[in-house]
C-alpha positions as CSV (number, residue, x, y, z in Angstrom):
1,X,0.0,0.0,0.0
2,X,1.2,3.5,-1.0
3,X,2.3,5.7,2.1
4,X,-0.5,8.5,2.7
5,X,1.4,11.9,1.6
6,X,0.9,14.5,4.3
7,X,-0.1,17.2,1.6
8,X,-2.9,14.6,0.4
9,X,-4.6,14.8,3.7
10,X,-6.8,17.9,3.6
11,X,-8.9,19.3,7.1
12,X,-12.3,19.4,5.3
13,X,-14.4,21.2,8.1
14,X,-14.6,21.9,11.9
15,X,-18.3,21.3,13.1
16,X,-19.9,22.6,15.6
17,X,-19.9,19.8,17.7
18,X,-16.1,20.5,17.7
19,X,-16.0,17.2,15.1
20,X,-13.4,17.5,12.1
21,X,-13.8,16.2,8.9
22,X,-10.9,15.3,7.1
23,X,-10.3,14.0,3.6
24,X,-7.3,11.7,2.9
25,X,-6.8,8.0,1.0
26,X,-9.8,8.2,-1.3
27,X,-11.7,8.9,1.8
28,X,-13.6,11.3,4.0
29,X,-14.2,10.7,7.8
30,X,-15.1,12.4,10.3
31,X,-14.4,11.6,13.7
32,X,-16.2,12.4,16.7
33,X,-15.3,14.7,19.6
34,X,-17.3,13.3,22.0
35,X,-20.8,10.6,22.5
36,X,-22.8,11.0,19.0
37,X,-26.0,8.8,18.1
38,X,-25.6,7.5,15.1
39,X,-28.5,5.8,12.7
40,X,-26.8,4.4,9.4
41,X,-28.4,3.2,6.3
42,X,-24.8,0.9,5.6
43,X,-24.7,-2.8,5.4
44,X,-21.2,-1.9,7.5
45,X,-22.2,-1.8,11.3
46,X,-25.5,-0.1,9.9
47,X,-28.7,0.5,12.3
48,X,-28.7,2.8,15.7
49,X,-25.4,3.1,17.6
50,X,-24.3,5.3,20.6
51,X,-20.6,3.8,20.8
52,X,-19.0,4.4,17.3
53,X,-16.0,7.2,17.3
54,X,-15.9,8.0,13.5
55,X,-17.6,7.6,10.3
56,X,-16.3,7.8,6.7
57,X,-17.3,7.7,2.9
58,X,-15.0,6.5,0.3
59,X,-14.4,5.9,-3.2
60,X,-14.4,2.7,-4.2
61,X,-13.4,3.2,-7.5
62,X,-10.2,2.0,-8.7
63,X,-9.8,4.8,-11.5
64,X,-12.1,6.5,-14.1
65,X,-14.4,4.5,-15.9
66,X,-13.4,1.3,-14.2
67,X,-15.5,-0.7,-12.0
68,X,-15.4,-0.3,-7.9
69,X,-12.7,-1.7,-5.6
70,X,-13.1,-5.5,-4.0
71,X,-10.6,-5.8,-0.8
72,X,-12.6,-8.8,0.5
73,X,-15.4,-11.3,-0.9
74,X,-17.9,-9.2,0.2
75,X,-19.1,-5.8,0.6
76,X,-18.8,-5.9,5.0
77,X,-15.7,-7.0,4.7
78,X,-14.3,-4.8,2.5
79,X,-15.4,-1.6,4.6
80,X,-13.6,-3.4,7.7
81,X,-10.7,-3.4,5.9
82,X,-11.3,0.3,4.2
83,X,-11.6,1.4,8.3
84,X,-8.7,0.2,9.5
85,X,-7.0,1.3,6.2
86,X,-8.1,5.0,7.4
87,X,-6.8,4.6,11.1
88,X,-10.6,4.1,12.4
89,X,-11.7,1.0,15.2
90,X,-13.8,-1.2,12.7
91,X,-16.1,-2.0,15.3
92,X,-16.8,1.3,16.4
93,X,-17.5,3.0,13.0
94,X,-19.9,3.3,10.4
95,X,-19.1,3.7,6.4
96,X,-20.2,3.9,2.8
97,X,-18.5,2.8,-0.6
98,X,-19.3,5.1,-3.6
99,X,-18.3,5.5,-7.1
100,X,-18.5,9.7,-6.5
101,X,-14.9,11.2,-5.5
102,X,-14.7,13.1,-2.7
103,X,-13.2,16.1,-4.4
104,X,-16.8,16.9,-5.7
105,X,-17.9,16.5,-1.9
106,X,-20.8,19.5,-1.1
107,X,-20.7,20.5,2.8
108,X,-23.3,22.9,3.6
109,X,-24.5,24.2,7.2
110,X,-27.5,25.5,8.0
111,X,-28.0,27.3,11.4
112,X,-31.3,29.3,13.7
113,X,-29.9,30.3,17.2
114,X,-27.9,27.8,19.0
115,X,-28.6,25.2,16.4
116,X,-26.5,23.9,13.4
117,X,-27.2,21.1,11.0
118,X,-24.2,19.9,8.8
119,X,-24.5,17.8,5.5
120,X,-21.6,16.2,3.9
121,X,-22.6,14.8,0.1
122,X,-21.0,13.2,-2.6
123,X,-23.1,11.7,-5.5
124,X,-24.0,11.1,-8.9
125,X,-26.7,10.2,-10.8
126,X,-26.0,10.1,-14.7
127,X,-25.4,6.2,-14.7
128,X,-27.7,4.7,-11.4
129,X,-30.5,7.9,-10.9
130,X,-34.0,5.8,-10.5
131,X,-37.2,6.3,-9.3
132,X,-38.8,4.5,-7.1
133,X,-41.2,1.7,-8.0
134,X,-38.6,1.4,-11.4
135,X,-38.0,-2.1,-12.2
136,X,-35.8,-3.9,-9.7
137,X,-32.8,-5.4,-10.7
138,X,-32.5,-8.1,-7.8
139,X,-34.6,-9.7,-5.4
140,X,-32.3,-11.7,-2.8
141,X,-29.0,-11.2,-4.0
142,X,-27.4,-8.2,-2.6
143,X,-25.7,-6.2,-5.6
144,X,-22.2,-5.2,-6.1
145,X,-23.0,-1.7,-6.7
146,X,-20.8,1.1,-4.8
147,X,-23.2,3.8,-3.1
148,X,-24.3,7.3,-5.4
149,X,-25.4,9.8,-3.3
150,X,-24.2,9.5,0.0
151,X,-25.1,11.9,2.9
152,X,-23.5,12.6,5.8
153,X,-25.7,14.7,8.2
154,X,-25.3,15.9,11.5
155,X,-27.2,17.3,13.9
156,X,-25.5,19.6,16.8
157,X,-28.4,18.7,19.1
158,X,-29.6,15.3,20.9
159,X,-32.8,13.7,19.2
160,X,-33.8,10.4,21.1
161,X,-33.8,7.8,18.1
162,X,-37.3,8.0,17.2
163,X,-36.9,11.3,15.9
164,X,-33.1,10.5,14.4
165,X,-35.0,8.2,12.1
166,X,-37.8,11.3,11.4
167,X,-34.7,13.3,10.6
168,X,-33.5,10.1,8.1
169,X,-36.8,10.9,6.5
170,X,-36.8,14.4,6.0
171,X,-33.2,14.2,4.4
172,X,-34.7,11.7,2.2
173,X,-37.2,14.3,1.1
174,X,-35.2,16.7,1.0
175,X,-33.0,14.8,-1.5
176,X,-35.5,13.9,-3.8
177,X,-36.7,17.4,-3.9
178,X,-33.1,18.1,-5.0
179,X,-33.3,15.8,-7.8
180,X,-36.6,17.4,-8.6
181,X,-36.1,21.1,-8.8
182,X,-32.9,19.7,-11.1
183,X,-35.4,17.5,-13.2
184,X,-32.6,14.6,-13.3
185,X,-34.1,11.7,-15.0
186,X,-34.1,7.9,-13.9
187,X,-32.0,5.6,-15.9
188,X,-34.5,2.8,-15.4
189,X,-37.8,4.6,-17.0
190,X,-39.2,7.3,-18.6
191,X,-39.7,8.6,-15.0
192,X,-37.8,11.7,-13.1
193,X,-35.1,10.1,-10.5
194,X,-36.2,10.2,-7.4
195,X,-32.6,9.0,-5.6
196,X,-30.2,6.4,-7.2
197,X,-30.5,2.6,-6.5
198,X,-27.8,2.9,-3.8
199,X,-27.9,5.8,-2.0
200,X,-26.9,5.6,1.5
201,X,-27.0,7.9,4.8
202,X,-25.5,8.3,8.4
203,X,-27.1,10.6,10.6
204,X,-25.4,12.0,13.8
205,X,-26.8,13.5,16.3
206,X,-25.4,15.2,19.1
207,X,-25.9,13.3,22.7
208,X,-23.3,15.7,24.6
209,X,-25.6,18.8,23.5
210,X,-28.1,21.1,25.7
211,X,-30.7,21.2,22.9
212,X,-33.0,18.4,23.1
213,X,-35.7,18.2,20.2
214,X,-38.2,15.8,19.8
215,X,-39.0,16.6,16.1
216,X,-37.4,16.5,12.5
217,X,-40.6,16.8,10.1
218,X,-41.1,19.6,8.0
219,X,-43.3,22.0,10.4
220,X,-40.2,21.7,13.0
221,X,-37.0,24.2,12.6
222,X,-34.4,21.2,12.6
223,X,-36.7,20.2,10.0
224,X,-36.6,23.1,7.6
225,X,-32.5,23.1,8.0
226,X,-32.2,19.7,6.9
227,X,-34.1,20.3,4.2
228,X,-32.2,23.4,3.5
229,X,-28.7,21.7,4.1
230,X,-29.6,18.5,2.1
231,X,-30.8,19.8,-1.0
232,X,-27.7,23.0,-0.8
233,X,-25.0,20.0,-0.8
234,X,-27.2,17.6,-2.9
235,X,-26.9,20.0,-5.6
236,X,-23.6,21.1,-5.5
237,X,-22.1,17.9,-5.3
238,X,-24.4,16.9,-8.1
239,X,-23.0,19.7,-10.6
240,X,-19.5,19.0,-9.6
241,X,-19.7,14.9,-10.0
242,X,-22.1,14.7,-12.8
243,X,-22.0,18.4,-14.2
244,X,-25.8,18.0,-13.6
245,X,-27.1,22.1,-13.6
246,X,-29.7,24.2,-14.3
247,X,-27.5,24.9,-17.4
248,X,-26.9,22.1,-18.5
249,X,-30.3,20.7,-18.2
250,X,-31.1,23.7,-20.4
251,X,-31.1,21.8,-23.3
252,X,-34.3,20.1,-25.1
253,X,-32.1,17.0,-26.2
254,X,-31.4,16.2,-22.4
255,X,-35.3,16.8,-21.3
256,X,-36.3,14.5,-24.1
257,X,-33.1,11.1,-23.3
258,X,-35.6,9.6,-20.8
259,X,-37.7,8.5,-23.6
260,X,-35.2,7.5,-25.6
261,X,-35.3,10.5,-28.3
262,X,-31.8,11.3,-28.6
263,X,-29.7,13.1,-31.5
264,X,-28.1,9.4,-31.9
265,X,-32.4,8.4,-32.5
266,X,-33.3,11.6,-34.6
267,X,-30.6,10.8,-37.0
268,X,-31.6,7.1,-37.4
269,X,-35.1,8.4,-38.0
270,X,-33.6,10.7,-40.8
271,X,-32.1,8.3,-42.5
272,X,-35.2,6.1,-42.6
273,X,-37.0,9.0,-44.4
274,X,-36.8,9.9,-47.9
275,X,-35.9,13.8,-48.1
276,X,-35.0,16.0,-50.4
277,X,-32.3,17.3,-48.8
278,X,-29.1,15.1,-47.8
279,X,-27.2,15.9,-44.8
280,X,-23.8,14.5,-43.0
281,X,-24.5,13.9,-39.6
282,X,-22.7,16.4,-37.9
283,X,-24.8,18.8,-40.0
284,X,-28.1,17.7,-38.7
285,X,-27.0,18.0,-35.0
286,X,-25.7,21.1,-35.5
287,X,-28.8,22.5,-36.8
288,X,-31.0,20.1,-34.2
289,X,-28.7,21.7,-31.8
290,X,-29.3,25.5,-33.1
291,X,-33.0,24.5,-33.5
292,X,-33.5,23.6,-29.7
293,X,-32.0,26.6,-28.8
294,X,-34.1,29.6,-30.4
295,X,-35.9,31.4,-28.1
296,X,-39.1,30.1,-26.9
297,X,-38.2,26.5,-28.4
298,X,-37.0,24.7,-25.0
299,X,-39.7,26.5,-22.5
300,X,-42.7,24.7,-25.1
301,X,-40.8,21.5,-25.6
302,X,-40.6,20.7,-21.6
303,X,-43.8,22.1,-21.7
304,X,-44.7,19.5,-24.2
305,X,-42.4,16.9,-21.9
306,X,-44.7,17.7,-18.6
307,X,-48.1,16.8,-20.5
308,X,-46.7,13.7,-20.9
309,X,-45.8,13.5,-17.4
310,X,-49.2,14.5,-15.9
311,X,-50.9,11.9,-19.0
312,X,-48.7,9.3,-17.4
313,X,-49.4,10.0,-13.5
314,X,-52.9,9.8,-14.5
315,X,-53.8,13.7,-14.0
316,X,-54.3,14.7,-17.7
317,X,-56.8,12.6,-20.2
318,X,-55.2,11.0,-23.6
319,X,-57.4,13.7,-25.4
320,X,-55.9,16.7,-23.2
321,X,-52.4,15.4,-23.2
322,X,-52.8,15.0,-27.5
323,X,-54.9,18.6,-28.1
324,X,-52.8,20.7,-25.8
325,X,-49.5,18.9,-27.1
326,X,-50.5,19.3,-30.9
327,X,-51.2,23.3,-29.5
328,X,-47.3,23.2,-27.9
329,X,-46.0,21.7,-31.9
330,X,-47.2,24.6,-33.4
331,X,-46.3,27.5,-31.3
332,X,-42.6,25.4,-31.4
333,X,-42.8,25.8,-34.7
334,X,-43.4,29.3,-34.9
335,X,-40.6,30.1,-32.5
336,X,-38.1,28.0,-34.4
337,X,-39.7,29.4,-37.8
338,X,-40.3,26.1,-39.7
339,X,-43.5,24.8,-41.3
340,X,-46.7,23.8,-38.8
341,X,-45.7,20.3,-38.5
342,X,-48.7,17.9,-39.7
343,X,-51.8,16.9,-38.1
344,X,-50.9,14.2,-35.6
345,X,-53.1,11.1,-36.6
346,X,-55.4,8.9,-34.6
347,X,-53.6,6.4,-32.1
348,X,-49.8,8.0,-33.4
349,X,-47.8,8.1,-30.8
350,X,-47.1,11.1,-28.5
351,X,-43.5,11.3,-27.8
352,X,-42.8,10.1,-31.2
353,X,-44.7,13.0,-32.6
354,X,-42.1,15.7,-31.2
355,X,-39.8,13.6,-32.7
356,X,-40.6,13.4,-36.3
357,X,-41.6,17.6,-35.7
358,X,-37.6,17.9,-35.0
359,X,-36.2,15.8,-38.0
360,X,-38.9,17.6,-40.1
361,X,-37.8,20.9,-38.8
362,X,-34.2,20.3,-39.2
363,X,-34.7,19.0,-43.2
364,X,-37.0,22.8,-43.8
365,X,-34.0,24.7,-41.9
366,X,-31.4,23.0,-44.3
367,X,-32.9,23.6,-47.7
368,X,-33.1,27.5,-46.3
369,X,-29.4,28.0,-45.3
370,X,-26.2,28.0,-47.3
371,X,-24.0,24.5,-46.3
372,X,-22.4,25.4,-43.0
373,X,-24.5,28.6,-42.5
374,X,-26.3,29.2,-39.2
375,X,-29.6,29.8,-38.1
């Protein structure tokens, strides 16, 4: 094993609760200043604990791109090994594995009067971002899957553990809500992710502290700073993992992946078509590309996109979804000055119908402009 350089370790934060984080070895732990309750979601010495001394995150990983680290034959063992690896008592700790690196690690503090909340996040969810009720991928066997987003958060107050495991379930919430307001989309469906299949959590609570609270839900103050901590870090780390911003999911092409309508599937669909003009490939994305950008384009195509949604959750009829959708096609067009695209026909299908409205507009764009000229 390679000697941990000095300049490698990095002092991450100071709590509150006079805990440090530190970040060193592929790793971040923080260790404990005094009694904490701890509830983990981990296989690794997971459940409720008032003894531990530490608790860490690492990445598995053994380099981009490649799959995650086995130190033992299975996943328990390999975090026994990863704690003593870090200096902590294996018995008295708590960890997760992850595929994020913790350079992209968020830590965000939230604070009202004498009380703090801390969360320490790393994730991802461009390969593993589900949503619940997806189709599962196991039933007994436990997979070999590193954790995604993985939250630290802790509480400078004592909860009794009732309300430790509310405060699991607010930064649950307050996760998804995260992956909401982002619009991140499950890998598994056509549905918006509502966590990633592996997401793990450790919450630590305070025992030594003089503020006693026996509530975490969403009408309590400890509950409106997790929330506020949570999503802060949830998003941040997000950006920095997976690049996964506002920005970037400013794009129609991105909106559109979960149903499988890509630029890959728009240029297959081309090709399939007899038209009169003949494009190379990058010359179609480019002008798909320019297309999706005019103003007013994107705001009616998620538009479009969010019919669909409420169709599917059962909140819109098939006759609303396809009148008001046909409605969004036009004014599209309009904005990105193509021809009306055609009358959709009975029983075509919805998402495909945005689809062939994009290839079509991309064909009228290129018999208008000069070869390489812009829009």
């Amino acid at each position: 094993m390679i000697a941990q350089e000095v300049s490698d370790i990095v002092e991450l934060a100071k709590l509150t609760t006079g805990d440090v984080a530190y970040r060193y070895d592929k790793s971040i732990a923080l260790f404990f200043s005094g009694a904490r309750k701890v509830l983990s979601t981990s296989l690794y010495n997971g459940g409720y604990h008032e003894d531990f001394t530490a608790v860490f995150n690492r990445d598995m990983t053994q380099g981009a791109g490649m799959p995650c680290e086995e130190l033992a034959s299975t996943y328990v063992e390999s975090m026994r090994i990863v704690a003593q690896r870090i200096g902590l008592d294996p018995d008295r700790t708590t960890g997760m594995g992850t595929a994020a690196q913790m350079e992209n690690v968020s830590i965000q503090s939230r604070s009202y009067k004498e009380l703090t909340v801390t969360s320490i996040v790393t994730g991802g969810v461009e390969t593993n971002g589900g949503r619940v009720g997806d189709p599962a991928s196991y039933y007994k066997t436990v997979p070999k899957k590193c954790g995604t987003i993985n939250i630290i958060l802790v509480i400078d107050a004592d909860l009794p553990p009732g309300i430790l495991a509310r405060a699991l379930v607010t930064c649950t919430e307050a996760k998804t809500a995260a992956l909401q307001e982002l619009m991140a989309e499950s890998r598994y469906s056509c549905g918006l992710a509502t966590g990633s299949g592996t997401d793990q959590t450790i919450i630590v609570a305070n025992t030594e502290s003089p503020l006693y609270f026996e509530g975490a839900g969403k009408h309590s103050k400890l509950g409106e700073l997790i929330g506020q901590s949570v999503m802060a870090a949830v998003k941040e780390t997000l950006g920095k993992q997976s690049g996964l911003t506002p920005a970037r999911q400013h794009n129609l092409l991105r909106r559109l992946r979960r149903f499988g309508i890509t630029g890959d599937s728009l240029w297959h669909d081309y090709e399939e078509r007899v038209h009169t003009v003949h494009l190379i490939k990058p010359r179609f994305l480019q002008i798909l590309h320019e297309i999706g950008a005019r103003p007013g384009v994107f705001a009616l195509g998620v538009s479009y996109i969010h019919l669909y949604d409420e169709f599917l959750w059962g909140l819109l009829t098939e006759e609303e979804t396809h009148t008001m959708g046909a409605h969004f096609l036009v004014e599209m067009a309009r904005c990105a000055d193509v021809p009306l695209p055609a009358a959709q026909q009975d029983g075509e299908d919805y998402m495909q119908a945005i689809a062939a409205f994009l290839v079509d507009s991309v064909c009228a764009r290129a018999e208008e402009l000069p070869e390489g000229g812009k829009i």
